[in-house]
C-alpha positions in Angstrom: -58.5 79.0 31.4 -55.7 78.3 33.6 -54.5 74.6 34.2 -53.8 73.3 37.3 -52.5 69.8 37.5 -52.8 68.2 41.3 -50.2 64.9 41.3 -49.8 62.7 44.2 -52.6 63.8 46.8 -54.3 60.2 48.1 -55.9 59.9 51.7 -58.3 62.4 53.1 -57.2 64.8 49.9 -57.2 67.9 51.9 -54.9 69.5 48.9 -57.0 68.9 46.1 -60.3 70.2 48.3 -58.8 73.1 49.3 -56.9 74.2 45.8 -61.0 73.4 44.7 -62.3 75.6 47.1 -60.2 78.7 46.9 -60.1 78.5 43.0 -63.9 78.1 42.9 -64.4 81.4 45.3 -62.0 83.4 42.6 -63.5 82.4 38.8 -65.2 78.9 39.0 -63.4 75.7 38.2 -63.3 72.6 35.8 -62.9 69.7 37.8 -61.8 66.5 36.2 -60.3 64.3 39.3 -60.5 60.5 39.3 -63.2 59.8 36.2 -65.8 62.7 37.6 -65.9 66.1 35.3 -68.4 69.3 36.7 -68.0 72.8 36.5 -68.6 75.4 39.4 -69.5 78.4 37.6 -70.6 78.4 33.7 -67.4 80.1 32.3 -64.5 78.4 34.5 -61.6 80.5 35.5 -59.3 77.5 36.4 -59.0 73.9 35.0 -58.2 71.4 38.0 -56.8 67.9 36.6 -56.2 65.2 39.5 -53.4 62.4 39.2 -52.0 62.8 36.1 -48.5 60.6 35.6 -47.2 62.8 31.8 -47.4 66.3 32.1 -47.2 68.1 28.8 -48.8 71.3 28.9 -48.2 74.7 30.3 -49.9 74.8 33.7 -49.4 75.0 37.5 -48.3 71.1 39.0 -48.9 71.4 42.7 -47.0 68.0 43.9 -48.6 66.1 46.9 -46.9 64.1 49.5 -47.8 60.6 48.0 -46.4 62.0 44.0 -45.2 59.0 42.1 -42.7 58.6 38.9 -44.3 61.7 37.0 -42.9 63.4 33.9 -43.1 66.9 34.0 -42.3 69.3 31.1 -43.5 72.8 29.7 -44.4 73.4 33.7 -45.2 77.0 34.0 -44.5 76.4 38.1 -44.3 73.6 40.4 -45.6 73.9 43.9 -44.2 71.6 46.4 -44.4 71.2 50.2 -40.6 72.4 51.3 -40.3 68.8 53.2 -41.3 66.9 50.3 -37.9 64.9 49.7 -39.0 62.8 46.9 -41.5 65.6 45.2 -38.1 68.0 45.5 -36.2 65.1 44.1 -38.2 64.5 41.4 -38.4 68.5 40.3 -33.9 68.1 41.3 -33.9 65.5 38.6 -36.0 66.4 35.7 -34.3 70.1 36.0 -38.0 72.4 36.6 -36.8 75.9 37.1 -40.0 77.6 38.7 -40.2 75.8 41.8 -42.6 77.0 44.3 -41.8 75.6 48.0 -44.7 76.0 50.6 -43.9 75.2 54.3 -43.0 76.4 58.2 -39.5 76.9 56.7 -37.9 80.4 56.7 -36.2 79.8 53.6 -39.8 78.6 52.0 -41.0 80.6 49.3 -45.0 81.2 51.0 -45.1 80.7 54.9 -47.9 81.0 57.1 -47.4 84.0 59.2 -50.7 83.8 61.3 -53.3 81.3 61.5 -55.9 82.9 63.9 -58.6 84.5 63.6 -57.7 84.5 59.3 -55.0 82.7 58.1 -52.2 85.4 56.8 -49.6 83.9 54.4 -46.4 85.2 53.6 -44.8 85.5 50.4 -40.7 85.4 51.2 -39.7 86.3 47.5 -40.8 87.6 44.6 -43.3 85.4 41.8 -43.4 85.7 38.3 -47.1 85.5 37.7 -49.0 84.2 34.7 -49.2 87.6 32.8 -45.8 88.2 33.3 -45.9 90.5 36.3 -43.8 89.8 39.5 -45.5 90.0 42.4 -43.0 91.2 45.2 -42.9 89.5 49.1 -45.7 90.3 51.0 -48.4 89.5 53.2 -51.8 88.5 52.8 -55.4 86.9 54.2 -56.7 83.6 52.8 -60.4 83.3 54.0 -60.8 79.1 53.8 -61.3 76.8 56.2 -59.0 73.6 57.3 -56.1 73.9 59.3 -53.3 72.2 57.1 -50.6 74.4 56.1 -49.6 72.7 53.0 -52.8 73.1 51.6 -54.1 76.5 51.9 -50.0 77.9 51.2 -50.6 75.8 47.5 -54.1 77.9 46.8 -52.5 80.4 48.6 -49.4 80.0 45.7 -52.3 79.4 42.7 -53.7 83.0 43.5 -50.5 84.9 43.4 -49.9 82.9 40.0 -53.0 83.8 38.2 -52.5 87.7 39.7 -55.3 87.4 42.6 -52.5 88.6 44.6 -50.2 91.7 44.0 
């Protein structure tokens, strides 16, 4: 089961929905987010943990735009939106290597390339993923709904991680 650690998202949570959605459609999920646990699917592909402040596992960290002080260590990547000063400052100061930036930015790692009828992300450089594997720039179709970027480029990230994407 892969871990997936969601720090930071508060408001309408349209992160942790759609990271819930798309992991859900590939494997199930284990949700434990804000005192609620359920499963999806009775043997859970993904393990999604909400607001966590002392991260000390291996697992994915996708940073929101609200992440606090947070402690990060034994990441395996960090996903951050590319105009996340503080989120990028926090990953600047605590020295995370695998850094994952999702935005409208050229120099972003995942960028949306289309957005109608299918949303079609694009991968700018190459991803270690979970088993090793690199998974070289690319294109590709997300089939979810919502029309925030940040969002669907993090599941969009979470996929090519766990090798949905190659």
């Amino acid at each position: 089961m892969q871990n997936i650690i969601i720090c930071g998202d508060t408001g309408e949570r349209k992160l942790t929905e759609t990271v819930i959605k798309i992991c859900e459609m590939n494997g199930g999920v284990l949700v434990c987010d804000r005192g609620n646990v359920y499963e999806t699917s009775e043997n859970p592909e993904f393990c999604i943990i909400t607001d966590m402040k002392k991260i000390n596992c291996e697992s994915i960290v996708i940073l929101g735009e609200d992440v606090g002080d947070i402690e990060i260590k034994n990441e395996f990547a960090v996903i951050v939106e590319g105009e996340n000063i503080r989120g990028l400052e926090i990953l600047k100061k605590q020295g995370c290597g695998n850094v994952i930036t999702c935005s409208m930015n050229g120099r972003a790692t995942l960028s949306m390339s289309g957005v109608y009828p299918e949303k079609i992300i694009s991968l700018q450089r190459g991803i270690k993923t979970v088993d090793g594997r690199v998974t070289e720039p690319c294109e590709f179709r997300m089939n979810c709904d919502g029309e925030e970027i940040y969002p669907i480029l993090a599941a969009g990230a979470v996929m090519i991680l766990n090798g949905f994407i190659y």
